[in-house]
Short mmCIF file of the C-alpha atoms (twelve columns), coordinates in Angstrom:
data_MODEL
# 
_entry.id   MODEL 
# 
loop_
_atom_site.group_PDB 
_atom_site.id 
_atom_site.type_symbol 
_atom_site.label_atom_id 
_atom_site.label_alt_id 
_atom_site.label_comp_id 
_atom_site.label_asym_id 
_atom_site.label_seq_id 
_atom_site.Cartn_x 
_atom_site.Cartn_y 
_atom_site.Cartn_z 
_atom_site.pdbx_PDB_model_num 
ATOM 1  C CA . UNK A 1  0.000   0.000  0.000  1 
ATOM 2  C CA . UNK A 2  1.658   3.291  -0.907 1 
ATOM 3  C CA . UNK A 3  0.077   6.624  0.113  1 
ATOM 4  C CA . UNK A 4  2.008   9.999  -0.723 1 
ATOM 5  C CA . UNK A 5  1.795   12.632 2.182  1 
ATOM 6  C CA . UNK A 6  1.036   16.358 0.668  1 
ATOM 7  C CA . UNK A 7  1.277   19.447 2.147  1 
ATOM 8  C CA . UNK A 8  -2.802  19.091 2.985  1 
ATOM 9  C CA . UNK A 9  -3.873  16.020 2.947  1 
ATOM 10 C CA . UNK A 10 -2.712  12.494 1.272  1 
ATOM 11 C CA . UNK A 11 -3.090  11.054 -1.905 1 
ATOM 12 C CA . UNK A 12 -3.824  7.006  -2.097 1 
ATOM 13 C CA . UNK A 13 -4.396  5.147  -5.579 1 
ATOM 14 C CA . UNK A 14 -4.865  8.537  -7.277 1 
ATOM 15 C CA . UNK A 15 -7.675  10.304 -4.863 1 
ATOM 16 C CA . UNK A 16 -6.876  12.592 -2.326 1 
ATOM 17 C CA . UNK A 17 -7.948  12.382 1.672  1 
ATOM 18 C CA . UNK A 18 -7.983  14.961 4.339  1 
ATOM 19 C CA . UNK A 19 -6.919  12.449 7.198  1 
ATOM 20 C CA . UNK A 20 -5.250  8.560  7.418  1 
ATOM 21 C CA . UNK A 21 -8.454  7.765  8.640  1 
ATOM 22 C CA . UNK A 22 -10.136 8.384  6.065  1 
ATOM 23 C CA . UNK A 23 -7.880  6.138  4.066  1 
ATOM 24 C CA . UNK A 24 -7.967  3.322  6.719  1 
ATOM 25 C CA . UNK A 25 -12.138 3.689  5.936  1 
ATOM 26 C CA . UNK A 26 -11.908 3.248  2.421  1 
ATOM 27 C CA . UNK A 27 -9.660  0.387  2.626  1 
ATOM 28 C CA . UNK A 28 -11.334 -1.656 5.557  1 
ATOM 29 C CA . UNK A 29 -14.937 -0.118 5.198  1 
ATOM 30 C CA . UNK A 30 -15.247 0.647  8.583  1 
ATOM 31 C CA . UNK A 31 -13.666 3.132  11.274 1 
ATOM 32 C CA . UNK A 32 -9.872  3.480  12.138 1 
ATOM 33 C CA . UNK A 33 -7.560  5.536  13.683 1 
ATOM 34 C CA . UNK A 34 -5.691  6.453  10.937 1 
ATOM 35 C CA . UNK A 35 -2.005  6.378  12.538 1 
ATOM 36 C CA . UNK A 36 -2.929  2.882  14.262 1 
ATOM 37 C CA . UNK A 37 -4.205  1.346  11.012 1 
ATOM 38 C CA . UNK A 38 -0.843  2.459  9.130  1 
ATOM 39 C CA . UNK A 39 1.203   1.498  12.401 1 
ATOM 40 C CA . UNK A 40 2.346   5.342  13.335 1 
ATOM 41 C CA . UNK A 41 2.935   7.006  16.163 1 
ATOM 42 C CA . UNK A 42 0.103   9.632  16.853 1 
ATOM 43 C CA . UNK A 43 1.573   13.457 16.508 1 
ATOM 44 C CA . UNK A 44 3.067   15.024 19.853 1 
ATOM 45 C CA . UNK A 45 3.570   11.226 21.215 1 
ATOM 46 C CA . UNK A 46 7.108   9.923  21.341 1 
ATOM 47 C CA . UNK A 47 8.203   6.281  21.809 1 
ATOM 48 C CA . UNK A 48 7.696   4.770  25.417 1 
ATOM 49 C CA . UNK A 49 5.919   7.700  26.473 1 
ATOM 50 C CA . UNK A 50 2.125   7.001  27.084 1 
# 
């Protein structure tokens, strides 16, 4: 799965989305967190913090 990151938004198989979630929706048809469903960290989070 390849999805480009643009200064406002992101662009997957040619269409362009406001959020990750929105991707993660189209792909599994239902409601994700976008940064969990592409295995990210959330912004402002760092690792072993919680």
């Amino acid at each position: 799965m390849f999805v480009r990151v643009l200064p406002k938004g992101f662009e997957f198989e040619g269409e362009v989305y406001r959020s990750l979630s929105a991707i993660a929706a189209k792909v599994t048809g239902s409601h994700w967190n976008g940064f969990r469903f592409f295995g990210l960290h959330e912004p402002g989070i760092t690792e072993g913090k919680v």
